[in-house]
N, C-alpha and C positions, 0 to 999 in steps of 0.2 A: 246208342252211342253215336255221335257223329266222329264223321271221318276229319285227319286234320284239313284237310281242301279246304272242306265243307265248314267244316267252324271258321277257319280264318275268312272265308268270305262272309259269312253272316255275322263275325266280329266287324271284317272293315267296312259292311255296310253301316251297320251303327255308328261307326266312328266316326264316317266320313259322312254322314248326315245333320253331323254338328257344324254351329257357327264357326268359319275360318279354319276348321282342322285339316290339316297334312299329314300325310304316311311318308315314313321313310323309313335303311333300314339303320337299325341302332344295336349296337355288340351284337349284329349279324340275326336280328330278331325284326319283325315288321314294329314298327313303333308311330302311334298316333300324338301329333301334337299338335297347341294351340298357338297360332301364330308361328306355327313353324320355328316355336323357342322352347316350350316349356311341356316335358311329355305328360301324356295324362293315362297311356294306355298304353304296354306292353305285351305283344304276342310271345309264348314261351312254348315253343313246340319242340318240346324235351329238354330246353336249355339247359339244365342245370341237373336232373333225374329225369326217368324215365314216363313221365307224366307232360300231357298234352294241356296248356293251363292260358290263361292271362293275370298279367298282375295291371294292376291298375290304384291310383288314391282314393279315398276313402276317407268318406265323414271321423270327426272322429268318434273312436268307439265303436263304430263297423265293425271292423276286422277282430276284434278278441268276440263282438256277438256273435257275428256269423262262422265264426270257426268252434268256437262254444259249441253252437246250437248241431253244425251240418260241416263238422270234417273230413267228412266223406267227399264234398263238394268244394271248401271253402278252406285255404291255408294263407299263413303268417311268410310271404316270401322273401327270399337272400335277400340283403343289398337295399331292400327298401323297406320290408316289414317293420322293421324297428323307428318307422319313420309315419306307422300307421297303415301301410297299402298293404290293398288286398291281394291273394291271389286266388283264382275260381279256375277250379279244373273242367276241360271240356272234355275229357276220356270219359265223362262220363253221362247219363240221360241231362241233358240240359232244357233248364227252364228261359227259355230268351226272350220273354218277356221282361222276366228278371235279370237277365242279363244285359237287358235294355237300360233296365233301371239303373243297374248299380255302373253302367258307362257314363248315365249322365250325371249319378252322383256325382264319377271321379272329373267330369269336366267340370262341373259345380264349384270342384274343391281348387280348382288351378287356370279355370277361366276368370279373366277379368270382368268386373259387375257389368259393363257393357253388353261383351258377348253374351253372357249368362241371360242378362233381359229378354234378348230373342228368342229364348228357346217358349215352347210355348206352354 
């Protein structure tokens, strides 16, 4: 299990190694966005229950597979689920690799095709 420190920093490294993204905080949670307008990635350390999580966008269809397949890992969060976005708990063994993946999904789904080109 990693600690919450420890996850938020290997979250905001991912984050902030994207084209043009900034951290700030948003309803009092560390929050990543592009161009500093449009969030793509939401730290949730207890926010809402007592589970250490991110929520973030998602392709669509993501979010009903991977909550399907690994609910253990992988929930439908408040406020923006219904809109598609993921949410992935970090209380528990975390794969960040895939957690690599599924950050650049959500800038995928909310970066402009510009940004998006550079990635590599």
């Amino acid at each position: 299990m990693t600690a919450p420190v420890d996850a938020l920093e290997r979250l905001r490294a991912i984050c902030l190694a994207l084209p043009e993204v900034t951290e700030r905080l948003s309803h009092g949670e560390p929050t990543w966005f592009v161009r500093g307008k449009k969030t793509f990635v939401m730290f949730a350390d207890h926010h809402h229950d007592d589970r250490l999580a991110f929520w973030c966008a998602a392709p669509h269809g993501a979010q009903e597979e991977l909550v399907g397949e690994a609910p253990e890992r992988f929930f439908r969060p408040p406020y923006v689920g219904h809109r598609g976005w993921l949410g992935v708990y970090l209380d528990v063994e975390v794969d960040w690799a895939e957690v690599a993946e599924i950050v650049v999904d959500a800038y995928r789904q909310i970066a402009p095709k510009s940004l998006v080109a550079r990635l590599p």
